[in-house]
N, CA, C and O atoms as a DFTB+ gen file, in Angstrom:
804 C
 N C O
     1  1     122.880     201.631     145.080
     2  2     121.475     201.727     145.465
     3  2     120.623     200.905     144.493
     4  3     120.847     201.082     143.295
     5  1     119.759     200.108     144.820
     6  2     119.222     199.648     144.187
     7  2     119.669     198.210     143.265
     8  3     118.914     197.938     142.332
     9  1     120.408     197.644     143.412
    10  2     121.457     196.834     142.767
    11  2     120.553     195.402     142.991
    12  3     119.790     195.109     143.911
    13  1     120.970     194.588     141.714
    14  2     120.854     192.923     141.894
    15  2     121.075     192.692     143.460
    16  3     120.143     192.208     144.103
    17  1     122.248     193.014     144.083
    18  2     123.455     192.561     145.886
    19  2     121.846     193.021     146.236
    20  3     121.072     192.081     146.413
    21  1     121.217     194.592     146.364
    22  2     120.450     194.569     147.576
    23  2     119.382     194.000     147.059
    24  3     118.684     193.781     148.050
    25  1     118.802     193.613     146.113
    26  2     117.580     192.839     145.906
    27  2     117.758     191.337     146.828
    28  3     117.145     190.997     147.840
    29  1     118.869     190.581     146.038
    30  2     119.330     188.887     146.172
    31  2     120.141     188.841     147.374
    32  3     119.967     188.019     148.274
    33  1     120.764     189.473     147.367
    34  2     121.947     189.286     148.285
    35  2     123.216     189.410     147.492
    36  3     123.411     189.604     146.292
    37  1     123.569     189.337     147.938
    38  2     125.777     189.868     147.873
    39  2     126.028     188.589     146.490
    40  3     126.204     188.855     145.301
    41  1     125.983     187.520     146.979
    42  2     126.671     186.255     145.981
    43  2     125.359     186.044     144.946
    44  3     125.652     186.171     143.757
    45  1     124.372     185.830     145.155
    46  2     123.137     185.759     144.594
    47  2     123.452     186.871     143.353
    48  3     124.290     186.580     142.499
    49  1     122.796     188.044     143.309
    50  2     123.109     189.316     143.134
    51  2     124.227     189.329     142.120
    52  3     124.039     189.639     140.944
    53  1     125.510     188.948     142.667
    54  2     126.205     188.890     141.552
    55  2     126.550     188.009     140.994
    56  3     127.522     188.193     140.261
    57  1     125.989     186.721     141.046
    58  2     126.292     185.774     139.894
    59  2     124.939     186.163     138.685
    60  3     125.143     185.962     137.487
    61  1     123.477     186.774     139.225
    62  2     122.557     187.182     138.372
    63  2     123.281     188.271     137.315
    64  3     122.746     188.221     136.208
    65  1     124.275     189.153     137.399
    66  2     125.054     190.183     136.810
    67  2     125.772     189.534     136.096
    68  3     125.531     189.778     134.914
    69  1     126.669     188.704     136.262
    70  2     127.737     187.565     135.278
    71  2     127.032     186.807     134.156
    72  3     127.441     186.679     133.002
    73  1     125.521     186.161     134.864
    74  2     124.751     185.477     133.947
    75  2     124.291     186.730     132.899
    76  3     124.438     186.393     131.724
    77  1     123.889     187.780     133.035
    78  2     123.244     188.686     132.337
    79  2     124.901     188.974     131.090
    80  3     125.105     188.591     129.938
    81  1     125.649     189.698     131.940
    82  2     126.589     190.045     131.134
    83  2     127.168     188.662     129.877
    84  3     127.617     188.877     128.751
    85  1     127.009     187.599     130.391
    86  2     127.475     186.648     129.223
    87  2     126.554     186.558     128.452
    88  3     127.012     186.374     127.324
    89  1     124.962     186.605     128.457
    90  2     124.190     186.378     127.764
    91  2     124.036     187.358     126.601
    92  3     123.911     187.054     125.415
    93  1     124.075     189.001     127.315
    94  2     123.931     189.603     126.133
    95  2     125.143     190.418     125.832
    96  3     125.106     191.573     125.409
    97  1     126.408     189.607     126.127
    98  2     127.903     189.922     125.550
    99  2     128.323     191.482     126.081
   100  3     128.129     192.203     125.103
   101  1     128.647     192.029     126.827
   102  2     128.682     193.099     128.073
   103  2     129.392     193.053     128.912
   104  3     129.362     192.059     129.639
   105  1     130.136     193.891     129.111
   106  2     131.021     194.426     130.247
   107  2     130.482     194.083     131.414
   108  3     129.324     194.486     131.303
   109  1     130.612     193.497     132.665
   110  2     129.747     193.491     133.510
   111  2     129.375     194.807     134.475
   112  3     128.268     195.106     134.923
   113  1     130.458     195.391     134.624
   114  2     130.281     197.338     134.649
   115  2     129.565     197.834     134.033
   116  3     129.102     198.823     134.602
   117  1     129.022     197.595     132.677
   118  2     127.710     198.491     131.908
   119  2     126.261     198.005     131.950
   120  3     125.184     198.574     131.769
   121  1     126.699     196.452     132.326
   122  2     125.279     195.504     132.874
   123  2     124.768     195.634     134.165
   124  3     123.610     195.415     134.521
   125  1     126.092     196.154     135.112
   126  2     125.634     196.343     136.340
   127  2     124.555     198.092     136.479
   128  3     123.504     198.345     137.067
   129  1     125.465     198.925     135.640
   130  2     124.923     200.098     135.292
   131  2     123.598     200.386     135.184
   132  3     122.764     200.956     135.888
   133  1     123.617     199.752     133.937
   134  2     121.776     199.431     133.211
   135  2     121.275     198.899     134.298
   136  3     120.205     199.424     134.603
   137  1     121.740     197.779     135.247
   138  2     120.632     197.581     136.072
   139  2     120.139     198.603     137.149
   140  3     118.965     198.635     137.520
   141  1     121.063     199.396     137.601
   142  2     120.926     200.301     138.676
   143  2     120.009     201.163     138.317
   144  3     119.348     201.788     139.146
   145  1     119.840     201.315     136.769
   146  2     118.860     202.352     136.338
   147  2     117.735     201.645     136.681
   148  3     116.989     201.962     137.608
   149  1     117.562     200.510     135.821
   150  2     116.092     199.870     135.991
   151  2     114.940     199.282     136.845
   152  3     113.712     199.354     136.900
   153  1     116.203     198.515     137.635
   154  2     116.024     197.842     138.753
   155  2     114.703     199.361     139.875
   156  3     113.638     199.271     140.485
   157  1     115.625     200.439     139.573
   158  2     114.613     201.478     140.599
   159  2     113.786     202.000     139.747
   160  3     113.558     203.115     140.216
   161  1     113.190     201.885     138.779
   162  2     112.540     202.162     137.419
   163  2     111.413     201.444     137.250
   164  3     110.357     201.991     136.930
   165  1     111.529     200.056     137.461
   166  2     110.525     199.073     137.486
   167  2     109.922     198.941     139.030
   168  3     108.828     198.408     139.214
   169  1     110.775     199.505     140.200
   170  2     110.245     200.000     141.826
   171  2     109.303     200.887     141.417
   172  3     108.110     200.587     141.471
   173  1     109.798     202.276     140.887
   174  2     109.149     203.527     140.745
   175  2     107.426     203.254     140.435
   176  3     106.362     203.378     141.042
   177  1     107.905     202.813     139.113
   178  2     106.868     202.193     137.837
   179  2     105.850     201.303     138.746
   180  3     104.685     201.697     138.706
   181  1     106.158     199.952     139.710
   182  2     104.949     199.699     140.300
   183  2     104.726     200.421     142.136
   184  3     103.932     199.816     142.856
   185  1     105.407     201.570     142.676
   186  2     104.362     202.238     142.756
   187  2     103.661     202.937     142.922
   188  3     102.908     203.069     143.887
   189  1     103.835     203.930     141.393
   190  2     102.883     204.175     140.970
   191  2     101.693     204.005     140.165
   192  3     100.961     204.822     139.607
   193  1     101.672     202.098     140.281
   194  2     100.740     202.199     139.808
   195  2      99.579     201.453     140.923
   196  3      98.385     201.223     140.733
   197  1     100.472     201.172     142.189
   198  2      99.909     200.833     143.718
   199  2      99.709     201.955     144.241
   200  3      99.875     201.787     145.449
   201  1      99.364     203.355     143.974
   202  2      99.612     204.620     144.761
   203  2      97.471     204.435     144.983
   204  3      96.857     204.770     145.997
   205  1      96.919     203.903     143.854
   206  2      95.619     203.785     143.923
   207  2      95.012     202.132     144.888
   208  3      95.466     200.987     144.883
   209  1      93.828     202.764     145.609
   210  2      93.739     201.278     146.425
   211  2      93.288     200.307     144.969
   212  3      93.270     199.134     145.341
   213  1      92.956     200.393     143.593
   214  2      92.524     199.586     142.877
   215  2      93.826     198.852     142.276
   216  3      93.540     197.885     141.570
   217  1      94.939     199.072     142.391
   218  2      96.242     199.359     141.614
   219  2      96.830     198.080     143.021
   220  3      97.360     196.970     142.994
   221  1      96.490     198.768     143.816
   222  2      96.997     197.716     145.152
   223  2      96.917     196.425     145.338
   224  3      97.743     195.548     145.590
   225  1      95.159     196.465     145.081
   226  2      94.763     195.411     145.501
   227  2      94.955     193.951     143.814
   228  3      94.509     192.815     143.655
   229  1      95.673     194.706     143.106
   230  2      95.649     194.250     141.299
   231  2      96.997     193.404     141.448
   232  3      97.305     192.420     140.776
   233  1      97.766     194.031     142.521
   234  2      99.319     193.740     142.255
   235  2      99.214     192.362     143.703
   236  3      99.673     191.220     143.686
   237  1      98.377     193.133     144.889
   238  2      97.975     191.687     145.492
   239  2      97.604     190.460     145.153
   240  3      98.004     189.356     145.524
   241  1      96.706     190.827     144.327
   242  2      95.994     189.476     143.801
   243  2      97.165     188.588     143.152
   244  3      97.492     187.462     143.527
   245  1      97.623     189.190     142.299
   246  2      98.649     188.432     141.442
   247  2      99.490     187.769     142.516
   248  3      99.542     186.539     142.522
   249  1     100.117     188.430     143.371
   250  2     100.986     187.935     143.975
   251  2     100.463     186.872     145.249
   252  3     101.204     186.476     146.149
   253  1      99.269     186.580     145.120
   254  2      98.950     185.646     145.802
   255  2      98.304     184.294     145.094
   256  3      97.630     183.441     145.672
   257  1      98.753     184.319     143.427
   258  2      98.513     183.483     142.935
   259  2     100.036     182.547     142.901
   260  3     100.137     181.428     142.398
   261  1     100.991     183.209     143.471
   262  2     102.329     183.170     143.606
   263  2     102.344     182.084     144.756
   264  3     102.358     182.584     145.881
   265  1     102.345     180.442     144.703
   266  2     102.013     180.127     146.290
   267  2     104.139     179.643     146.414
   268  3     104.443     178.903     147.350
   269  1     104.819     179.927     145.853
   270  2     106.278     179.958     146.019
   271  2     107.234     180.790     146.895
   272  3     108.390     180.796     147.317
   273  1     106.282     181.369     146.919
   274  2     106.958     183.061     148.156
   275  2     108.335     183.153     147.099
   276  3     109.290     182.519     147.548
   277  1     108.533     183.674     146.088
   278  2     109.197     184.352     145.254
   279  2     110.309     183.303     144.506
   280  3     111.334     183.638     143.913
   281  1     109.719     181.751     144.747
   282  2     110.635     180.949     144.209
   283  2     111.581     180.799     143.475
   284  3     112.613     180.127     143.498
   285  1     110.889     181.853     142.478
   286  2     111.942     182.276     140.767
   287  2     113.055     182.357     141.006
   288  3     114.015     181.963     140.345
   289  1     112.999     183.238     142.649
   290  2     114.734     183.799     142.911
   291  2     115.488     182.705     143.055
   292  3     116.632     182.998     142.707
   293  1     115.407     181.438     143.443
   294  2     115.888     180.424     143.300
   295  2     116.537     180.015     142.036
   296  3     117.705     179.693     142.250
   297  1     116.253     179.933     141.017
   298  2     116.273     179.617     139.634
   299  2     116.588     180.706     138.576
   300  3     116.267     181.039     137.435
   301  1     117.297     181.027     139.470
   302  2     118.144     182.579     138.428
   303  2     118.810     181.947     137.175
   304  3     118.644     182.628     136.163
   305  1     119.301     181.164     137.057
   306  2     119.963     180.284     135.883
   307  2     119.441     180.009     134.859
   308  3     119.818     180.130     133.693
   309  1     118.115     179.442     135.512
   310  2     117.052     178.950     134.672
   311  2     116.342     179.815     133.932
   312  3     116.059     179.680     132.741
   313  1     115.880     181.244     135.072
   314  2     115.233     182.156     133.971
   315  2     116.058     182.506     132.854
   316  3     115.685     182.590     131.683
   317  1     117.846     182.813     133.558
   318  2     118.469     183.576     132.160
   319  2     118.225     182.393     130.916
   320  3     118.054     182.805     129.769
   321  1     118.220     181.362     131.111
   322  2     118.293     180.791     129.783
   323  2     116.732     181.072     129.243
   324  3     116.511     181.405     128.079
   325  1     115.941     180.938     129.996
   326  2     114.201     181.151     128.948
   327  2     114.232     182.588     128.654
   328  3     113.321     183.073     127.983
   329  1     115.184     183.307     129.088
   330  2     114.689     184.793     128.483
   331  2     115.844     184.814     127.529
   332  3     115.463     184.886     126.361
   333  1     117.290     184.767     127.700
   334  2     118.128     184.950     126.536
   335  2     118.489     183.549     125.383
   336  3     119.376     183.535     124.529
   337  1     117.712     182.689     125.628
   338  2     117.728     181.722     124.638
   339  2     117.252     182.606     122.876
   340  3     116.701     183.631     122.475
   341  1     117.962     181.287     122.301
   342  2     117.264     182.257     121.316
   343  2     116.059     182.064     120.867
   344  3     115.246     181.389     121.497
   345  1     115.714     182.787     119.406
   346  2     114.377     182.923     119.077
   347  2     113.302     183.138     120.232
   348  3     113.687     183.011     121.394
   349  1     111.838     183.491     119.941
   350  2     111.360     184.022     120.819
   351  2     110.226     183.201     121.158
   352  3     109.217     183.027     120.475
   353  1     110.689     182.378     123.073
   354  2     110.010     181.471     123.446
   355  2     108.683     181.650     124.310
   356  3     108.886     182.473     125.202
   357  1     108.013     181.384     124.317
   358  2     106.271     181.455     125.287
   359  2     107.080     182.323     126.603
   360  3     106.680     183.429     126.965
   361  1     107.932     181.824     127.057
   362  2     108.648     182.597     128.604
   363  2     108.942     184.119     127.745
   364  3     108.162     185.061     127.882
   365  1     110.345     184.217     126.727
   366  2     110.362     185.298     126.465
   367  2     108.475     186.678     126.159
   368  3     108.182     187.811     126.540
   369  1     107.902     185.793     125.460
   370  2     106.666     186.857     125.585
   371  2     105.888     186.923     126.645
   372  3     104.915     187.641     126.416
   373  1     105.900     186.495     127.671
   374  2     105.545     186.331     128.745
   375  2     106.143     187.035     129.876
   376  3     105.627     187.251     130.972
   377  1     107.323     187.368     129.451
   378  2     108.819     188.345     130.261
   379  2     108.103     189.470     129.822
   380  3     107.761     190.195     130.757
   381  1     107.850     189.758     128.991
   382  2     107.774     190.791     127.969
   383  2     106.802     191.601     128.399
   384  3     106.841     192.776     128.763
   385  1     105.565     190.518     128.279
   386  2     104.458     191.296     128.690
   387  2     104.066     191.654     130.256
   388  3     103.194     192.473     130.546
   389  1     104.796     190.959     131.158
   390  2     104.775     191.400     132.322
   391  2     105.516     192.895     132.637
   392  3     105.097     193.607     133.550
   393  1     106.574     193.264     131.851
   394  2     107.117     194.572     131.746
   395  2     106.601     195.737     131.409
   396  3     106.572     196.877     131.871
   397  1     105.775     194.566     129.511
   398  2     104.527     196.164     129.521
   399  2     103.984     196.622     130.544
   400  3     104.120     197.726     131.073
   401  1     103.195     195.531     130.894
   402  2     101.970     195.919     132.051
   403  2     102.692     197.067     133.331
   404  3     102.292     198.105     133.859
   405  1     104.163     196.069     133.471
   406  2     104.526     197.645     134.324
   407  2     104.725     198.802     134.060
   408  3     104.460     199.760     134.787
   409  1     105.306     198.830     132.786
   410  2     105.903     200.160     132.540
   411  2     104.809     200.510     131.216
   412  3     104.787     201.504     130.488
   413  1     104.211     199.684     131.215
   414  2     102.983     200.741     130.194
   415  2     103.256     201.683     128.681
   416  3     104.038     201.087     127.941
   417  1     102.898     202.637     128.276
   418  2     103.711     203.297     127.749
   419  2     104.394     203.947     127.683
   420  3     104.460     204.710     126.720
   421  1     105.336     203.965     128.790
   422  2     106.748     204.149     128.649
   423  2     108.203     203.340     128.415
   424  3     109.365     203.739     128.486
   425  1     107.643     202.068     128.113
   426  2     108.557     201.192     128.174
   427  2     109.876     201.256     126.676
   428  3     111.064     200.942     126.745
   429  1     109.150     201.738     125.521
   430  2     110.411     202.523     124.828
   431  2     110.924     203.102     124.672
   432  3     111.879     203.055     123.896
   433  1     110.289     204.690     125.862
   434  2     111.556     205.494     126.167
   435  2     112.360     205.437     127.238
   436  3     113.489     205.920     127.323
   437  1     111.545     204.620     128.361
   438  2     112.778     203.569     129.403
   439  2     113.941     202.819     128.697
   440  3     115.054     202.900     129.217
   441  1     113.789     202.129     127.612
   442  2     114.604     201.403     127.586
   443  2     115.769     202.296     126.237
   444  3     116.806     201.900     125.705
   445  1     115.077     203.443     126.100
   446  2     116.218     204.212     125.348
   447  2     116.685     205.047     126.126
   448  3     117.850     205.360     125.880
   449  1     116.254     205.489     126.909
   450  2     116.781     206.255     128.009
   451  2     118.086     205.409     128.449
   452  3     119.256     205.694     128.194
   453  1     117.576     204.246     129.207
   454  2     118.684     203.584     129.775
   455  2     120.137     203.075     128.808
   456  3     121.310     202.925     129.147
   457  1     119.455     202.907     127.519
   458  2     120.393     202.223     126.872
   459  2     121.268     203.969     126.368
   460  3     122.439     203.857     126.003
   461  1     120.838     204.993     126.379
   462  2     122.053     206.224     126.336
   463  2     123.038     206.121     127.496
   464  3     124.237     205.859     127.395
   465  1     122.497     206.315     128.378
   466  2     122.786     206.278     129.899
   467  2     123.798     205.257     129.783
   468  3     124.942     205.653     129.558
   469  1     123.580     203.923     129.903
   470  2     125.224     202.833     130.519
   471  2     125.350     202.883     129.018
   472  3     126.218     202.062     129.315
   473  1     125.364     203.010     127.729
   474  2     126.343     202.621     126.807
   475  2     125.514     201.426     125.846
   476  3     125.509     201.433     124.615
   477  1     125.020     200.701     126.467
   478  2     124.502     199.337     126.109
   479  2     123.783     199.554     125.132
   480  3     123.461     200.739     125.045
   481  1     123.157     198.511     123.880
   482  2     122.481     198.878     123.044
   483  2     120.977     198.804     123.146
   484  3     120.596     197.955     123.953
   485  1     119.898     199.575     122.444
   486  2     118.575     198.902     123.032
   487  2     118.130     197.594     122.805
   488  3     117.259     197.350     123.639
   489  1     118.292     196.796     122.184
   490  2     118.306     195.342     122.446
   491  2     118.892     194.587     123.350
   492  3     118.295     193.616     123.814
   493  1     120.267     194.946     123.776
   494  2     120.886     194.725     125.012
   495  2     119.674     195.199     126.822
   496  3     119.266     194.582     127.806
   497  1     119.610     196.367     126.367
   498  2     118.562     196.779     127.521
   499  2     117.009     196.084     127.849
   500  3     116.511     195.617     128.873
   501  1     116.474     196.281     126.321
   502  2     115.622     195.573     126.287
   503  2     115.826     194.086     127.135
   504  3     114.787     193.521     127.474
   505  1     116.455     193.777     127.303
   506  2     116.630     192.006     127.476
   507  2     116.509     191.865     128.917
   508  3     115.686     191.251     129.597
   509  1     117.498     192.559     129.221
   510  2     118.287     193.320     131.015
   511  2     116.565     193.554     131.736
   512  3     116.334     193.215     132.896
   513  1     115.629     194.092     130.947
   514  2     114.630     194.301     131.489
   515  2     113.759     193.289     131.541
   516  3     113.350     192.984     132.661
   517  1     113.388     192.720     130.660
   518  2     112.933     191.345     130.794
   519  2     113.486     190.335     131.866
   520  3     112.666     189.512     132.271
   521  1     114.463     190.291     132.264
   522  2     115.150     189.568     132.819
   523  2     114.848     190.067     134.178
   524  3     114.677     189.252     135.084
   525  1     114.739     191.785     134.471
   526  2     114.487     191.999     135.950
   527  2     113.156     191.628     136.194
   528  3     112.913     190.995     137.222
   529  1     111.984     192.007     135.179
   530  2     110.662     191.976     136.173
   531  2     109.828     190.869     136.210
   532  3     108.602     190.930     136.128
   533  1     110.563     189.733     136.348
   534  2     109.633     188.352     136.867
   535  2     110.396     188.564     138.002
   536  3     109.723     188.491     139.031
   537  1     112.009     188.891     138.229
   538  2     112.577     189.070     139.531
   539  2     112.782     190.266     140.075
   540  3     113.788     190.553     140.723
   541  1     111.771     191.081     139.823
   542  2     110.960     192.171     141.219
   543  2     109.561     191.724     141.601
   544  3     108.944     192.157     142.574
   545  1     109.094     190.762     140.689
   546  2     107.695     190.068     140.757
   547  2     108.241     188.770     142.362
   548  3     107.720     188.601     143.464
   549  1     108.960     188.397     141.972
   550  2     109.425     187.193     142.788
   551  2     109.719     187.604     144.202
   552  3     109.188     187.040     145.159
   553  1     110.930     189.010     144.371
   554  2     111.126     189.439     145.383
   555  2     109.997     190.184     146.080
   556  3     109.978     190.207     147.311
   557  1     108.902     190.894     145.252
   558  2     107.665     191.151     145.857
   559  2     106.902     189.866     146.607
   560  3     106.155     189.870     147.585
   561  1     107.236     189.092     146.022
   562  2     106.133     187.769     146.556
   563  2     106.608     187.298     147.677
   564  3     105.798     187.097     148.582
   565  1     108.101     186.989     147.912
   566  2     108.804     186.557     148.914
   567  2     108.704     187.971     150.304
   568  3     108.740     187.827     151.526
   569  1     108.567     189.319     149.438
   570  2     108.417     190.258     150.853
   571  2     106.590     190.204     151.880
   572  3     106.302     190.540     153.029
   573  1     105.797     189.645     150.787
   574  2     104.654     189.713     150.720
   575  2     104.458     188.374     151.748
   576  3     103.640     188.508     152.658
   577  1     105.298     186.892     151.606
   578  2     104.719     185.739     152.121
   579  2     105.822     186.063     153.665
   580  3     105.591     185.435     154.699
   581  1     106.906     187.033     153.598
   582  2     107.587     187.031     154.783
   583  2     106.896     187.848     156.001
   584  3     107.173     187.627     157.180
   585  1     106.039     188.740     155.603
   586  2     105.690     190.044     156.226
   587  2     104.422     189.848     155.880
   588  3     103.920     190.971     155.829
   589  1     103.685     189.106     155.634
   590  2     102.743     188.778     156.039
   591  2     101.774     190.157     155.081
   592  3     100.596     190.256     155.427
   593  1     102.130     190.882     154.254
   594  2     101.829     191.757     153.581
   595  2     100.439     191.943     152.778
   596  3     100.337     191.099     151.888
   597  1      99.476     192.722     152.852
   598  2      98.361     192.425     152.667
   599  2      98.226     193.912     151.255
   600  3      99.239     194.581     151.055
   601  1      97.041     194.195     150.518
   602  2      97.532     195.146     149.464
   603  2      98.059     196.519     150.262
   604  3      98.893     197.291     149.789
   605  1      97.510     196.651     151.371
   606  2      98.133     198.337     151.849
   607  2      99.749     198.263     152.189
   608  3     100.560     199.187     152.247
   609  1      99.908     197.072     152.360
   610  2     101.179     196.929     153.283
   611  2     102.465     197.281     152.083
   612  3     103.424     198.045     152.202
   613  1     102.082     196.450     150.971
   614  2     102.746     196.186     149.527
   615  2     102.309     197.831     148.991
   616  3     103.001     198.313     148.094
   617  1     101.448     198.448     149.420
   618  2     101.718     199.694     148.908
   619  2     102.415     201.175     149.542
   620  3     102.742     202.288     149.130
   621  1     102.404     200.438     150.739
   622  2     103.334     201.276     150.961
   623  2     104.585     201.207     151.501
   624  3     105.211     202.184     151.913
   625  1     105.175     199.448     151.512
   626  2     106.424     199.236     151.116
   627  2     106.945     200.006     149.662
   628  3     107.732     200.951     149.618
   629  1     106.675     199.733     149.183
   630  2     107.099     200.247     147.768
   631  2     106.661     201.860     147.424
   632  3     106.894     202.285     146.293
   633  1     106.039     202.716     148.410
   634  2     105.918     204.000     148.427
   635  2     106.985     204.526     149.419
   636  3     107.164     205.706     149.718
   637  1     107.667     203.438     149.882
   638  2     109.015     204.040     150.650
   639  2     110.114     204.142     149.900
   640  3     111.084     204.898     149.952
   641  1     109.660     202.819     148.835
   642  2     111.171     202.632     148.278
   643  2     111.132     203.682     146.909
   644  3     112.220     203.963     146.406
   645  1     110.070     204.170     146.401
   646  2     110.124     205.117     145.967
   647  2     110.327     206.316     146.260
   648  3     110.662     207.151     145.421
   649  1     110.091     206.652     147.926
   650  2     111.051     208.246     148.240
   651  2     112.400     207.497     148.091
   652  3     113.038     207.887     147.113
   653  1     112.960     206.574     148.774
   654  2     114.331     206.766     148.557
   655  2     114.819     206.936     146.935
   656  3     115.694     207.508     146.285
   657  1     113.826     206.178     146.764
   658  2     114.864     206.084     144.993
   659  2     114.824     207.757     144.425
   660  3     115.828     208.309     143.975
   661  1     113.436     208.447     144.544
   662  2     113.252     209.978     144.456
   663  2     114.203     210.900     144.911
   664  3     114.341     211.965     144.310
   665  1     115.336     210.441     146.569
   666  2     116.058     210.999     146.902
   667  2     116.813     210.991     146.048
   668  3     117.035     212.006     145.388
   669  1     117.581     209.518     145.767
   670  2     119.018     209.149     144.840
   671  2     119.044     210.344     143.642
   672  3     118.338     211.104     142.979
   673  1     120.239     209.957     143.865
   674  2     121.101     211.022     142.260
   675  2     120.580     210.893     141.304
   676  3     120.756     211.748     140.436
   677  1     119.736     209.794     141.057
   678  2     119.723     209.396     139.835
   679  2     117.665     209.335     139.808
   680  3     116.931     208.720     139.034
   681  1     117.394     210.029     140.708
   682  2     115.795     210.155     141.236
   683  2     114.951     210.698     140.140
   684  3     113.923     210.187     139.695
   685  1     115.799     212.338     139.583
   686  2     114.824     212.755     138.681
   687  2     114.848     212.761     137.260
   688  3     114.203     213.378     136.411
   689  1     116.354     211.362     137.193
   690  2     116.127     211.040     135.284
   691  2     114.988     209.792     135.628
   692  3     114.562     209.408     134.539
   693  1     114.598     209.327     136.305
   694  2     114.192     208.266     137.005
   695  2     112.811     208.520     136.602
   696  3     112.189     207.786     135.836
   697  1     112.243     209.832     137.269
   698  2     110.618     210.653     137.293
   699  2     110.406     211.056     135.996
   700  3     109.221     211.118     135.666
   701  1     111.453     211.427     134.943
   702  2     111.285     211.711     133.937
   703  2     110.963     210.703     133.218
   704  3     109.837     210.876     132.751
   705  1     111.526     209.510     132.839
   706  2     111.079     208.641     132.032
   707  2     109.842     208.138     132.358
   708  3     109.067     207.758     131.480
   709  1     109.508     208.084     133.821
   710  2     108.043     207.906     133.575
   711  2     107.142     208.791     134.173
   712  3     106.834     208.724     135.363
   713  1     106.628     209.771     133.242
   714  2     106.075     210.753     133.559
   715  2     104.828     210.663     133.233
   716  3     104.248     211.515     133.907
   717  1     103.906     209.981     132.424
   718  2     102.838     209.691     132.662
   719  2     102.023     208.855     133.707
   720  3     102.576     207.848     134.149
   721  1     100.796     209.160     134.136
   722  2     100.187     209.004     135.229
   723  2     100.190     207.355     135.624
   724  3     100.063     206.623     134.643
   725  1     100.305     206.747     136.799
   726  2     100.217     205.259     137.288
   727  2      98.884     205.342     137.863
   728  3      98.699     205.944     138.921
   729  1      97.425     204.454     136.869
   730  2      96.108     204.945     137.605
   731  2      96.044     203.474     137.967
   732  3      94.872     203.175     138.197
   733  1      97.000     202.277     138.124
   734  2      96.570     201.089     138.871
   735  2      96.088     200.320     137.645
   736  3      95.955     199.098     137.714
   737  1      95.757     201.157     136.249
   738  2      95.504     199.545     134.900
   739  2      96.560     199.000     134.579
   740  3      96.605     197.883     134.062
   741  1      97.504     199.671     134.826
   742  2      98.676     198.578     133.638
   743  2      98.688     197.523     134.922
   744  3      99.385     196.578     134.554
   745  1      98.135     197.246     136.486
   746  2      98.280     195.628     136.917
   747  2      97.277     195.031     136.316
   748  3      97.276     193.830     136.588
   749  1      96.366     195.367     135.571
   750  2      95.090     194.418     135.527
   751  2      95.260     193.156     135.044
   752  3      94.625     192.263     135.605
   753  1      96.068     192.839     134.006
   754  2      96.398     191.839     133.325
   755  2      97.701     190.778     133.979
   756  3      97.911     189.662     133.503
   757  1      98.496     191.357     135.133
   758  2      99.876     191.117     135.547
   759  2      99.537     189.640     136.252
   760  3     100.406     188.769     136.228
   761  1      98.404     189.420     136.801
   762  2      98.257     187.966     137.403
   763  2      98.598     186.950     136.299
   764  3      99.595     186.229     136.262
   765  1      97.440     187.032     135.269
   766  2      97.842     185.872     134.380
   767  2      99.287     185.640     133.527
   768  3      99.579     184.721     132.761
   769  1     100.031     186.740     133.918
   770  2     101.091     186.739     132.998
   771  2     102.563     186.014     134.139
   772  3     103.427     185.155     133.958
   773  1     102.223     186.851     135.192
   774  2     103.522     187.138     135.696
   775  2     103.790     185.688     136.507
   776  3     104.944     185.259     136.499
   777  1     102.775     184.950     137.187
   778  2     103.018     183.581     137.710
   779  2     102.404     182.546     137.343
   780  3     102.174     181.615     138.114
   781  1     101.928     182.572     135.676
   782  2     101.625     181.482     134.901
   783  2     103.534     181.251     134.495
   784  3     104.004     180.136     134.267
   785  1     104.226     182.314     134.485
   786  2     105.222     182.292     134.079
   787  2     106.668     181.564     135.029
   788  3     107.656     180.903     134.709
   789  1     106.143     182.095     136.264
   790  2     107.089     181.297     137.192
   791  2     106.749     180.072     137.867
   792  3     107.719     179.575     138.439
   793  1     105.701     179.448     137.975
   794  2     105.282     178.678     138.280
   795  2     105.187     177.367     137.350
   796  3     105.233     176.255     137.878
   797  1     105.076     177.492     136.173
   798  2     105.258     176.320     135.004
   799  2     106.706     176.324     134.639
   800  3     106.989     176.368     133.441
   801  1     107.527     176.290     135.411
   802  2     109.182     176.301     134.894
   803  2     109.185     174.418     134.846
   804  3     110.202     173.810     134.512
């Protein structure tokens, strides 16, 4: 549920898992793991913070500064190298801060949470996350330019995919890590970050 395969697709999907696992030296079983956590974590996380029409229309905007319809997903290669290169490049803080903005302050007990959970270390996780949310940013943009998606539509796509994820097994370590309120600020800042970032590749 929730996997790189159903984001990308099947081959897509898992060559993004191989690239991850070589980068930050990982089993690809504990990389795939960590992602299953996050991947519906960073769903959850935006939305609730689209559950408000101000929150909606925050995550619209951005994504219509996006004129690629989710291009990034194209260039999976490319991101892993600007995020796991070393030292820390304009893309890496730019990864970074698009994550705050989602996950707000919860983003260091997300990523300790997760890193108990598959094994992985929190620097390992840390990374895994960076790495997903320009590509839930991307796959939002591509659902947004396919479906013609306007802010209600994007909010309550992603208020579906949050009952399912709420159903899954894994729903209420999910609600726990982010248990403080989504009032729609942590998008305020997500335009300038999230496709100044995919768009200048």
């Amino acid at each position: 549920m929730f996997s790189l395969e159903d984001l990308l697709g099947q081959q897509q999907g898992a060559e993004a898992v191989n690239q991850v696992s070589q980068q930050v030296g990982a089993e690809p079983s504990l990389v795939n793991s960590a992602i299953q956590l996050a991947l519906p974590t960073i769903l959850n996380s935006l939305a609730n913070n689209t559950a408000t029409p101000e929150g909606a229309e925050s995550l619209n905007n951005a994504l219509e500064k996006d004129h690629s319809g989710g291009g990034i997903l194209d260039n999976l290669g490319g991101l892993a190298g600007m995020i796991f290169g070393g030292g820390q490049t304009p893309r890496q803080a730019d990864a970074g801060g698009i994550l705050g903005h989602i996950l707000g302050g919860n983003q260091g007990n997300v990523t300790q949470q997760i890193s108990n959970q598959s094994g992985l270390g929190v620097g390992q996780v840390a990374q895994i996350l960076m790495f997903l949310a320009p590509i839930v940013m991307g796959y939002l943009g591509k659902q947004k330019q396919q479906n013609n998606l306007d802010a209600g539509g994007l909010s309550a796509m992603l208020g579906q995919q949050q009952q399912q994820i709420q159903q899954a097994p894994q729903g209420s370590f999910i609600e726990r890590m982010l248990d403080s309120d989504g009032d729609g600020s942590a998008m305020d800042d997500i335009a300038s970050m999230a496709f100044k970032y995919m768009t200048n590749r």
